[in-house]
PDB file of N, CA, C and O in Angstrom:
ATOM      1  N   UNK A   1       0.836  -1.170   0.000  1.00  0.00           N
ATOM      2  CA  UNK A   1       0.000   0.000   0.000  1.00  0.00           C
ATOM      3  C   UNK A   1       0.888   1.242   0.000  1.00  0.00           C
ATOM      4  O   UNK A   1       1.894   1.457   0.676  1.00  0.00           O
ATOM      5  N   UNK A   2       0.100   2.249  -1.196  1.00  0.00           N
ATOM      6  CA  UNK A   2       1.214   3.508  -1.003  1.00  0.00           C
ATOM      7  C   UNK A   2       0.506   4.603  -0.635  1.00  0.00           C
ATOM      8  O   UNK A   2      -0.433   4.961  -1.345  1.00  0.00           O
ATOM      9  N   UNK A   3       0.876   5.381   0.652  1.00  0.00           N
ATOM     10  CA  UNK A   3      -0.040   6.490   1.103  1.00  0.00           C
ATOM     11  C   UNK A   3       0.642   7.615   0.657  1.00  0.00           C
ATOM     12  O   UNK A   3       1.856   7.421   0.712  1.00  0.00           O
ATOM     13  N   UNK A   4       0.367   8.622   0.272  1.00  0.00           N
ATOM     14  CA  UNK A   4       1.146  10.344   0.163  1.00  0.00           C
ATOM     15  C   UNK A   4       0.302  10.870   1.017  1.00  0.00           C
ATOM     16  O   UNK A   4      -0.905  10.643   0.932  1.00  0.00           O
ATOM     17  N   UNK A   5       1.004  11.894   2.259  1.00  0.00           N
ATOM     18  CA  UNK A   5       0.430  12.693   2.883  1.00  0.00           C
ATOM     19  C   UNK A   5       1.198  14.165   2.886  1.00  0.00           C
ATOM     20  O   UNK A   5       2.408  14.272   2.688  1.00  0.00           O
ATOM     21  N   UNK A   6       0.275  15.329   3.152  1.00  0.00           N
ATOM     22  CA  UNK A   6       1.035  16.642   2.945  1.00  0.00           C
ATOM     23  C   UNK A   6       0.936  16.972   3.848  1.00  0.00           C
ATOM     24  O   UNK A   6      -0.158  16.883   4.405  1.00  0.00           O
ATOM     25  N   UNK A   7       2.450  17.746   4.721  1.00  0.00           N
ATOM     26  CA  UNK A   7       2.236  18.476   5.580  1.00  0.00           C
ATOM     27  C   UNK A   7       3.440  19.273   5.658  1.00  0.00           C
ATOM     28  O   UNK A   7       4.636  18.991   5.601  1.00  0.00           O
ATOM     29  N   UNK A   8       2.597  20.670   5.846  1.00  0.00           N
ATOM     30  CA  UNK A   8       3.471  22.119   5.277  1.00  0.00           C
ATOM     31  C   UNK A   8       3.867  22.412   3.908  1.00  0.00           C
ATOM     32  O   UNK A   8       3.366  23.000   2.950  1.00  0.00           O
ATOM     33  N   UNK A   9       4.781  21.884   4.122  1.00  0.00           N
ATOM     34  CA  UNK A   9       5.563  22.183   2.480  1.00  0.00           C
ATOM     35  C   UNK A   9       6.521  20.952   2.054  1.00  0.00           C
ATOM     36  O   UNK A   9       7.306  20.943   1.106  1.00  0.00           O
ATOM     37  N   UNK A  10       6.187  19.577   3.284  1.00  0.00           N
ATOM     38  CA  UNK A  10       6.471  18.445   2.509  1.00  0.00           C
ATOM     39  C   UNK A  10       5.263  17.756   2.670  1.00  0.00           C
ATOM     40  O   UNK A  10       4.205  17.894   3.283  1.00  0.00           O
ATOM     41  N   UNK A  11       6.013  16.639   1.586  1.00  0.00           N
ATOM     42  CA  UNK A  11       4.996  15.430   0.819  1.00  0.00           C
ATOM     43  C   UNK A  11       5.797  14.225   1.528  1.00  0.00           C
ATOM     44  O   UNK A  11       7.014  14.094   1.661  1.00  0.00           O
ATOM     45  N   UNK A  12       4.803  13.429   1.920  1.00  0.00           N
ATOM     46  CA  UNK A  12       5.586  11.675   2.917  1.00  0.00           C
ATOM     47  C   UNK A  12       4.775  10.999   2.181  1.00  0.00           C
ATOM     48  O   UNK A  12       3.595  11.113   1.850  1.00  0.00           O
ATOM     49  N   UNK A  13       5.662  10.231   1.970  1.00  0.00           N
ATOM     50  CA  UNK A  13       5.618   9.288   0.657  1.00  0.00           C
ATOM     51  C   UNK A  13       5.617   8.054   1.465  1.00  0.00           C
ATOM     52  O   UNK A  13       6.714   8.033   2.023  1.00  0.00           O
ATOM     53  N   UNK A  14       4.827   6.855   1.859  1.00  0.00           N
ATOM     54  CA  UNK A  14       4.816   5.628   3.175  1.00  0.00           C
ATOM     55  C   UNK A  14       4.674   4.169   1.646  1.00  0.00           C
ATOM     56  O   UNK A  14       3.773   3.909   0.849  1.00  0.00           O
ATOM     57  N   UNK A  15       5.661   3.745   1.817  1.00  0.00           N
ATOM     58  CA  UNK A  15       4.983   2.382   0.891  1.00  0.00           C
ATOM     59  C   UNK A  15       6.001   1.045   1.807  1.00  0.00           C
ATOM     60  O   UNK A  15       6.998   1.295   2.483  1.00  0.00           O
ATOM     61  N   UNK A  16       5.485  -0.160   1.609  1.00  0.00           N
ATOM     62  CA  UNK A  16       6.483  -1.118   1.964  1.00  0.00           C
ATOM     63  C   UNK A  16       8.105  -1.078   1.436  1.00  0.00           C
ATOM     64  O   UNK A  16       8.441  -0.726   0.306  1.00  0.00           O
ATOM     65  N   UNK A  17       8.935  -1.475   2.405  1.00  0.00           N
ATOM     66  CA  UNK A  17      10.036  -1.272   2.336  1.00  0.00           C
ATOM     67  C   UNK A  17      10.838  -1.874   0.961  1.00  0.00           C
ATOM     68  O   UNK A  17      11.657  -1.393   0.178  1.00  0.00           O
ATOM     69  N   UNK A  18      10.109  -3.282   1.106  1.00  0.00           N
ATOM     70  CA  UNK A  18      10.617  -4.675   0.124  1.00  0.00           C
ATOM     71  C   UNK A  18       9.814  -3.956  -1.046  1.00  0.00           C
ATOM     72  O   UNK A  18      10.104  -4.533  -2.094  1.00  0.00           O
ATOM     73  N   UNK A  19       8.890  -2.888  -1.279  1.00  0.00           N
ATOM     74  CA  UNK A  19       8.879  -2.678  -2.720  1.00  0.00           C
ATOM     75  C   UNK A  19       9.886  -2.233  -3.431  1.00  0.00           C
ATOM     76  O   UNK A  19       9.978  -2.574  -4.610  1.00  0.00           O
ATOM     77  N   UNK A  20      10.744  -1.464  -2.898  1.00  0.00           N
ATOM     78  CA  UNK A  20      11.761  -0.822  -4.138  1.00  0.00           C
ATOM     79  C   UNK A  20      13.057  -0.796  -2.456  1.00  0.00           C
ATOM     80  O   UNK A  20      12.928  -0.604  -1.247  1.00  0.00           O
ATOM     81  N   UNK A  21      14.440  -1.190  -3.629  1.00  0.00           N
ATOM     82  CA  UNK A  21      15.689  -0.646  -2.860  1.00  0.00           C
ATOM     83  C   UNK A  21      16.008   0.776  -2.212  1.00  0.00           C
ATOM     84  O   UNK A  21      15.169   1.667  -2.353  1.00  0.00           O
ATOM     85  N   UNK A  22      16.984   0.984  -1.629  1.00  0.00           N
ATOM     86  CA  UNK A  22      16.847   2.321  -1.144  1.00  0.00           C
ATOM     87  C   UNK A  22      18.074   2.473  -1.650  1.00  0.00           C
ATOM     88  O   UNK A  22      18.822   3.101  -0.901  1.00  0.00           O
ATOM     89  N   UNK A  23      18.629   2.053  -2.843  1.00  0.00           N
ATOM     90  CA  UNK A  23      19.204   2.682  -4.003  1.00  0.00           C
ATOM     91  C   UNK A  23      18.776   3.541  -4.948  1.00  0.00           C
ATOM     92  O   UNK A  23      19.122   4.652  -5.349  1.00  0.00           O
ATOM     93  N   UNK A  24      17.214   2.074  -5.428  1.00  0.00           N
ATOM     94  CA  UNK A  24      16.034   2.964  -6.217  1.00  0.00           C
ATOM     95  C   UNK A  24      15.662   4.104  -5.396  1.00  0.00           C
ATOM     96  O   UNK A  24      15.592   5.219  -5.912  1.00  0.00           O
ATOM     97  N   UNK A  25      15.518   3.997  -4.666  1.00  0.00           N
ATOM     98  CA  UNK A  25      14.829   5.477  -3.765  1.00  0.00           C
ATOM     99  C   UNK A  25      15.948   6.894  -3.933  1.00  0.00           C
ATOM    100  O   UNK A  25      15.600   7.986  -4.383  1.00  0.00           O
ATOM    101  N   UNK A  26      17.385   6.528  -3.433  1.00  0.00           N
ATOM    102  CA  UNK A  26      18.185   7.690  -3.803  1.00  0.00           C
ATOM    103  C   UNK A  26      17.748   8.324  -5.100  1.00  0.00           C
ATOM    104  O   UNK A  26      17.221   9.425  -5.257  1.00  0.00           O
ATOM    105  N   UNK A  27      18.223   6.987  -6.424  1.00  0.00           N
ATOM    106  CA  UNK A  27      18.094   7.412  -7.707  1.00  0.00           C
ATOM    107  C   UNK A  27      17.137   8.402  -8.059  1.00  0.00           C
ATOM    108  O   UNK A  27      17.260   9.407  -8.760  1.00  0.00           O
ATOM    109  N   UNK A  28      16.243   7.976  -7.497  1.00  0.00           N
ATOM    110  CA  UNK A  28      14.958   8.527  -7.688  1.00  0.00           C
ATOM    111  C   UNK A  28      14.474  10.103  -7.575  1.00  0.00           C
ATOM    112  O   UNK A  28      13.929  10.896  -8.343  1.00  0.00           O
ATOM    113  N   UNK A  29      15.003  10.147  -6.090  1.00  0.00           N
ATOM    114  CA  UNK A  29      15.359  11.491  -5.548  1.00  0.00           C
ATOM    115  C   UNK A  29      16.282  12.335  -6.153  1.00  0.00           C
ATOM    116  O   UNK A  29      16.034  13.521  -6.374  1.00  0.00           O
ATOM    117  N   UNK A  30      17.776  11.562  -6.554  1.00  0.00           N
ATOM    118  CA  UNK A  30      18.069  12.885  -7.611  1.00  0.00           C
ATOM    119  C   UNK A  30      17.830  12.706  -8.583  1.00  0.00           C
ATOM    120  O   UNK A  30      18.806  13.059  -9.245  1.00  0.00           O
ATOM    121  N   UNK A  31      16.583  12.101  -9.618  1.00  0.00           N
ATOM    122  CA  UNK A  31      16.319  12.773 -10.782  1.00  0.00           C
ATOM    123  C   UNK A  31      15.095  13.653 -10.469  1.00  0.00           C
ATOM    124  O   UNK A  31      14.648  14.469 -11.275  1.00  0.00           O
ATOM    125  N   UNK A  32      14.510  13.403  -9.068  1.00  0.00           N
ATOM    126  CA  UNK A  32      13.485  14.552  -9.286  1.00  0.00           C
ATOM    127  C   UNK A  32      14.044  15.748  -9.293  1.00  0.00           C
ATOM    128  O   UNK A  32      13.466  16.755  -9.704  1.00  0.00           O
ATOM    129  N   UNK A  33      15.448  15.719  -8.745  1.00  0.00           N
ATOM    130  CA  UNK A  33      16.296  17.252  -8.235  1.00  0.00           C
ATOM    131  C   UNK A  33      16.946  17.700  -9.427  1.00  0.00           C
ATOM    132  O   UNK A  33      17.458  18.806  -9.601  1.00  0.00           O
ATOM    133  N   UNK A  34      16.880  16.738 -10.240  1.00  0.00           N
ATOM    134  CA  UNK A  34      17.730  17.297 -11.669  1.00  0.00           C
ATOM    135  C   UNK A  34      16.102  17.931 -12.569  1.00  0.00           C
ATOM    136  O   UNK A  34      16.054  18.998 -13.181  1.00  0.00           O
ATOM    137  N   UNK A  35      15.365  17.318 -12.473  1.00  0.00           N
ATOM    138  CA  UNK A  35      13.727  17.566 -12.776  1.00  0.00           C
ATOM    139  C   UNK A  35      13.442  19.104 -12.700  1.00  0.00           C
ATOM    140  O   UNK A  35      12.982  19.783 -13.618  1.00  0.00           O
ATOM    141  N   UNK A  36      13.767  19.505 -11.545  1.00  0.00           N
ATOM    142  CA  UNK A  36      13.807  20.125 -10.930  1.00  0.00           C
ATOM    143  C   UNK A  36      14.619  21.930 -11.230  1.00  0.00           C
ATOM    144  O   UNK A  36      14.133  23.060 -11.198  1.00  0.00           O
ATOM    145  N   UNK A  37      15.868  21.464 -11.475  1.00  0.00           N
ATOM    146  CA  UNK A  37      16.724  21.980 -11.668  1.00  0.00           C
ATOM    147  C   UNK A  37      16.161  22.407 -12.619  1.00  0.00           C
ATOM    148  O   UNK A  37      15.553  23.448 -12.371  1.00  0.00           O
ATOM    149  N   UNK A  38      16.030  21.780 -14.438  1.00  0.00           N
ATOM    150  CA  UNK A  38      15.672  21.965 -14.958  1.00  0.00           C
ATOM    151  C   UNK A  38      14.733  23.061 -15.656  1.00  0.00           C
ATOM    152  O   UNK A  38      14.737  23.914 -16.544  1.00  0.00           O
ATOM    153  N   UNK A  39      13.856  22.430 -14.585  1.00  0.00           N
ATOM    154  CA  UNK A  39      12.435  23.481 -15.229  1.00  0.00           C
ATOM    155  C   UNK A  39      12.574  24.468 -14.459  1.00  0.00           C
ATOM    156  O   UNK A  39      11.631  25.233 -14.665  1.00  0.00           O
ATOM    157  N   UNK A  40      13.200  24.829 -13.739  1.00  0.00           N
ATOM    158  CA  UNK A  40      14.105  26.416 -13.126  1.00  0.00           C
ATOM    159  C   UNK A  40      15.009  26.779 -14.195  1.00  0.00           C
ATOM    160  O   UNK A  40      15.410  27.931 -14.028  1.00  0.00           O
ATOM    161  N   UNK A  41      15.460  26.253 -15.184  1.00  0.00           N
ATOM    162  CA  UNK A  41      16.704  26.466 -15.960  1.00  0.00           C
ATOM    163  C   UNK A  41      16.376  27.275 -17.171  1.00  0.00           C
ATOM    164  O   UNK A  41      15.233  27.165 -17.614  1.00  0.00           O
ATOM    165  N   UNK A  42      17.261  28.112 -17.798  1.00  0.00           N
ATOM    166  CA  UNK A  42      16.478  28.569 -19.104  1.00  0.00           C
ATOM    167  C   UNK A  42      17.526  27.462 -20.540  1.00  0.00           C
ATOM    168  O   UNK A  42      18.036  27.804 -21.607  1.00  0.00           O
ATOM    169  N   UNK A  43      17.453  26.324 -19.932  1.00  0.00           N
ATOM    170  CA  UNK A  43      18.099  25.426 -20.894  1.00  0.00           C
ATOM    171  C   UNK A  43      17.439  25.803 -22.061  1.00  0.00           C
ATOM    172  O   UNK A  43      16.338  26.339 -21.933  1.00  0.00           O
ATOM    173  N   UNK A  44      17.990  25.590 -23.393  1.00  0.00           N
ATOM    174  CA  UNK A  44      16.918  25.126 -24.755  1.00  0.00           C
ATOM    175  C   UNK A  44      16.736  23.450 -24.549  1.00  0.00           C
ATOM    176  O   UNK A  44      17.174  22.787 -23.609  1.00  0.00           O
ATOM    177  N   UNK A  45      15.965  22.977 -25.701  1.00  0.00           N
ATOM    178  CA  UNK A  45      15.680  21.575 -25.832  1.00  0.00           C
ATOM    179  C   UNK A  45      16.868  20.908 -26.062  1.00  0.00           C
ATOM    180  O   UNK A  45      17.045  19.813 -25.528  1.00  0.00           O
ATOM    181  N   UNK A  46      18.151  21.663 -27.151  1.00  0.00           N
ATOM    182  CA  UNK A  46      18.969  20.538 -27.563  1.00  0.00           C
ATOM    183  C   UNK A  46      20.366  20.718 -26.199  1.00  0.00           C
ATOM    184  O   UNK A  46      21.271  19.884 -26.180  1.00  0.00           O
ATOM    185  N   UNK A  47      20.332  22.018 -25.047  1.00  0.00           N
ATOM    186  CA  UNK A  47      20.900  21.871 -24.138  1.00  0.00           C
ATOM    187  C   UNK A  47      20.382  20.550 -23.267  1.00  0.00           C
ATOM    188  O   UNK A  47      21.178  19.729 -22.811  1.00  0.00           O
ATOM    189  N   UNK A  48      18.741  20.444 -23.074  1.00  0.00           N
ATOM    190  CA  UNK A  48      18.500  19.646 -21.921  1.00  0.00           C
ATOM    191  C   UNK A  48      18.602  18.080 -23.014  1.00  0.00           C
ATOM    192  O   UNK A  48      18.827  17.037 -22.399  1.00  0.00           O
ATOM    193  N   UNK A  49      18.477  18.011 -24.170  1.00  0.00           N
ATOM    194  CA  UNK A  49      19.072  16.548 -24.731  1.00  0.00           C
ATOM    195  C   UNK A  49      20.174  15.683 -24.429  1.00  0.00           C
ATOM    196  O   UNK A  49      20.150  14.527 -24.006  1.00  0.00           O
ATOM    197  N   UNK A  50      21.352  16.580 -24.770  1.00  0.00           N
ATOM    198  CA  UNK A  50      22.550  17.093 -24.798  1.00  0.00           C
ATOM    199  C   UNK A  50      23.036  16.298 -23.196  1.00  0.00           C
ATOM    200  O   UNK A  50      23.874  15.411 -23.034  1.00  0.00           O
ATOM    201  N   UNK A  51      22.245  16.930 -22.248  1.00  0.00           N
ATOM    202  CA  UNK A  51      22.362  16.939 -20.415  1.00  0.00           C
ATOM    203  C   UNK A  51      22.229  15.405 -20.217  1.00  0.00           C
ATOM    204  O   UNK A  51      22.942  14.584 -19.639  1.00  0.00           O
ATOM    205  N   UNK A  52      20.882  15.298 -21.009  1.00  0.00           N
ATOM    206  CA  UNK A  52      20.315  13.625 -20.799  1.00  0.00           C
ATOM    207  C   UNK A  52      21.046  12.777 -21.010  1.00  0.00           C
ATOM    208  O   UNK A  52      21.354  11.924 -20.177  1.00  0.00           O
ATOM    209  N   UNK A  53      21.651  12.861 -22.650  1.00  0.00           N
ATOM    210  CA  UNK A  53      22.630  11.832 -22.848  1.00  0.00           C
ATOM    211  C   UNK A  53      24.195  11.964 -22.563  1.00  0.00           C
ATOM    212  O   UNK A  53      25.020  11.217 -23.088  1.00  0.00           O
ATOM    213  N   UNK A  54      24.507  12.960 -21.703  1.00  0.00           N
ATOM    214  CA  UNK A  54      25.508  12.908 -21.101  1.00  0.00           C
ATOM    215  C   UNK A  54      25.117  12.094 -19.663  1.00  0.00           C
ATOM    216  O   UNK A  54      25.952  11.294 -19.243  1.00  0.00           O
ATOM    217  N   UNK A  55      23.970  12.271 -18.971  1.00  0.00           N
ATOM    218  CA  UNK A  55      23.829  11.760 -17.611  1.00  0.00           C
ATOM    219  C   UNK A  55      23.634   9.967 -17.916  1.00  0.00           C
ATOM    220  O   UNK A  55      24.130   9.070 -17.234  1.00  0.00           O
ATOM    221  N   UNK A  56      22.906   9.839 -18.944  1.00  0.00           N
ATOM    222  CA  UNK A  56      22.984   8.123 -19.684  1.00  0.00           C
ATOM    223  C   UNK A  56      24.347   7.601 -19.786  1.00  0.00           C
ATOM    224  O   UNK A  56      24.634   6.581 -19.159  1.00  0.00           O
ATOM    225  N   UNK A  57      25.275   8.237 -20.561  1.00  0.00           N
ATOM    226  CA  UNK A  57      26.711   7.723 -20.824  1.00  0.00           C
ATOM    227  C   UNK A  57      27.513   7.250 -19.537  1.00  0.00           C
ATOM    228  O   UNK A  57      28.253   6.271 -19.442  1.00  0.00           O
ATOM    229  N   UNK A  58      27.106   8.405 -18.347  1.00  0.00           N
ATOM    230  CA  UNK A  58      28.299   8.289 -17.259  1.00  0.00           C
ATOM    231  C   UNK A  58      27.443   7.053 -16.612  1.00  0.00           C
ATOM    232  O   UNK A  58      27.978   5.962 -16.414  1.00  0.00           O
ATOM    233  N   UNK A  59      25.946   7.334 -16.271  1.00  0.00           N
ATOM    234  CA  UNK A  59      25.139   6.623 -15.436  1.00  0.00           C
ATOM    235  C   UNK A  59      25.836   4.843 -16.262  1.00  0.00           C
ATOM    236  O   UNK A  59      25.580   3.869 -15.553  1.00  0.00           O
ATOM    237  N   UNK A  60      26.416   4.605 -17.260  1.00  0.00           N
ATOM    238  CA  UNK A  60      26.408   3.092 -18.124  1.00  0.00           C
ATOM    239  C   UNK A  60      27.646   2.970 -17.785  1.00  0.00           C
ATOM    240  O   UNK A  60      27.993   1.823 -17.502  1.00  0.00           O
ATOM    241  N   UNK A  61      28.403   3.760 -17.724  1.00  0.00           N
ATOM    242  CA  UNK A  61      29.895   3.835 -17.345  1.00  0.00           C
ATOM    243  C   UNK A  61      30.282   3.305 -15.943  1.00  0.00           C
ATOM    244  O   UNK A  61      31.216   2.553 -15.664  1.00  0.00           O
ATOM    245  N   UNK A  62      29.280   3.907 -15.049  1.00  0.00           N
ATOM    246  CA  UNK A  62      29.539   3.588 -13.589  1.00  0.00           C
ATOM    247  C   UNK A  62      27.995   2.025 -12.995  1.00  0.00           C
ATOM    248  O   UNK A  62      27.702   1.302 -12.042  1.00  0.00           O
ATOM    249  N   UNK A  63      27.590   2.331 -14.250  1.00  0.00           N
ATOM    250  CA  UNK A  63      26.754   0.410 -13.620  1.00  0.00           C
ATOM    251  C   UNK A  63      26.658  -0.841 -14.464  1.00  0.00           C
ATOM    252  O   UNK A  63      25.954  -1.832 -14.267  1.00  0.00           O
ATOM    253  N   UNK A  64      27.712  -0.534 -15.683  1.00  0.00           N
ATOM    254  CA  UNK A  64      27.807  -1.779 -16.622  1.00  0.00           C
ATOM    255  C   UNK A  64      27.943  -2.881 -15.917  1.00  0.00           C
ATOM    256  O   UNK A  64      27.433  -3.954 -16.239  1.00  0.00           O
ATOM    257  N   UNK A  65      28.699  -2.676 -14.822  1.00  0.00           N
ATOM    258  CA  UNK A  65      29.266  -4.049 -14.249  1.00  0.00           C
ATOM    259  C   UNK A  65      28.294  -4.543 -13.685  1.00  0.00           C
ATOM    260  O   UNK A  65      28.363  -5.770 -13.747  1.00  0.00           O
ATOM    261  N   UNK A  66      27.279  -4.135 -13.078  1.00  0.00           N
ATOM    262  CA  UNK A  66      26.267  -4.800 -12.915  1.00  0.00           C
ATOM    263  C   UNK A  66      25.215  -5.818 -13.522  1.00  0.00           C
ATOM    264  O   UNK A  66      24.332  -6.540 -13.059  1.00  0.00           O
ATOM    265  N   UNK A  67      25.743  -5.527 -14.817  1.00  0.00           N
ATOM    266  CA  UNK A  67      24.626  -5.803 -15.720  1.00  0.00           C
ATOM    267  C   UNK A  67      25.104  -7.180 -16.967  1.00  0.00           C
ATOM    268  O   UNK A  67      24.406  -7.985 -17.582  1.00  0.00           O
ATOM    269  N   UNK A  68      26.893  -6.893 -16.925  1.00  0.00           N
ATOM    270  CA  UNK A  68      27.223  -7.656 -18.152  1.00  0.00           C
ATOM    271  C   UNK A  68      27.796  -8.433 -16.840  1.00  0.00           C
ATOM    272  O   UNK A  68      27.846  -8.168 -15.639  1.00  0.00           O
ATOM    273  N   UNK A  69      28.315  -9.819 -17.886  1.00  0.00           N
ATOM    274  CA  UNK A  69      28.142 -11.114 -17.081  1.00  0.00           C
ATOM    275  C   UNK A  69      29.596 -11.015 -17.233  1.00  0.00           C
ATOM    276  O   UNK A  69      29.603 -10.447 -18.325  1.00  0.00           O
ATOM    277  N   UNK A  70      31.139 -11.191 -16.854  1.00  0.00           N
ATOM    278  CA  UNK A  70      32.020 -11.467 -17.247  1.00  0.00           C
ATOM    279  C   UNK A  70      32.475 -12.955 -16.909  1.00  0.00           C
ATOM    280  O   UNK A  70      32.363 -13.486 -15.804  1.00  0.00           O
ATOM    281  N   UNK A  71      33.081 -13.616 -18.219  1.00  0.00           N
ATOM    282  CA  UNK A  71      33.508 -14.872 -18.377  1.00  0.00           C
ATOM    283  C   UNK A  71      34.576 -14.777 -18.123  1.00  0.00           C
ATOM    284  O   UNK A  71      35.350 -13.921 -18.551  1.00  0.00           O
ATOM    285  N   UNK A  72      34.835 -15.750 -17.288  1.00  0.00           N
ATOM    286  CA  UNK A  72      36.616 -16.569 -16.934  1.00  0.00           C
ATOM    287  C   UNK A  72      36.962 -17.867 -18.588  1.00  0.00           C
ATOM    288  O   UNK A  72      36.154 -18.604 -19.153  1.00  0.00           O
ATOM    289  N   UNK A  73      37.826 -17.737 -18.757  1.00  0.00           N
ATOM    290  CA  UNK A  73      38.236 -18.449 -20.183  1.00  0.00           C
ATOM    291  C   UNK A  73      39.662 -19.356 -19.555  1.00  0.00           C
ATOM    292  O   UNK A  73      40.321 -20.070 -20.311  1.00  0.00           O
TER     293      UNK A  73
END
């Protein structure tokens, strides 16, 4: 179960723990802050493209290893 409740000028976000890592949860948090950033920004479109696939390249750079299998030969 996921509750959102408001109070003041934050939002509490309550869901089970075992739904998502609290890796996913960091991640999460800074793309809302880059989100964020953003639409405060007077980027153009091919600046905030540009941003994206620079944050893709490094983000593959620093979690390939997670993902590809390496063989012993």
């Amino acid at each position: 179960m996921v509750t959102i409740k408001y109070k003041a000028k934050d939002a509490v976000l309550t869901f089970p723990k075992t739904l998502i890592s609290k890796e996913y949860v960091r991640e999460f948090i800074d793309r809302l802050n880059i989100e964020t950033i953003l639409r405060k920004s007077k980027l153009e479109e091919g600046d905030v493209t540009d941003l994206s696939e620079k944050i893709k390249t490094d983000w593959w750079k620093n979690n390939k290893q997670r993902f590809i299998v390496k063989h012993k030969n």
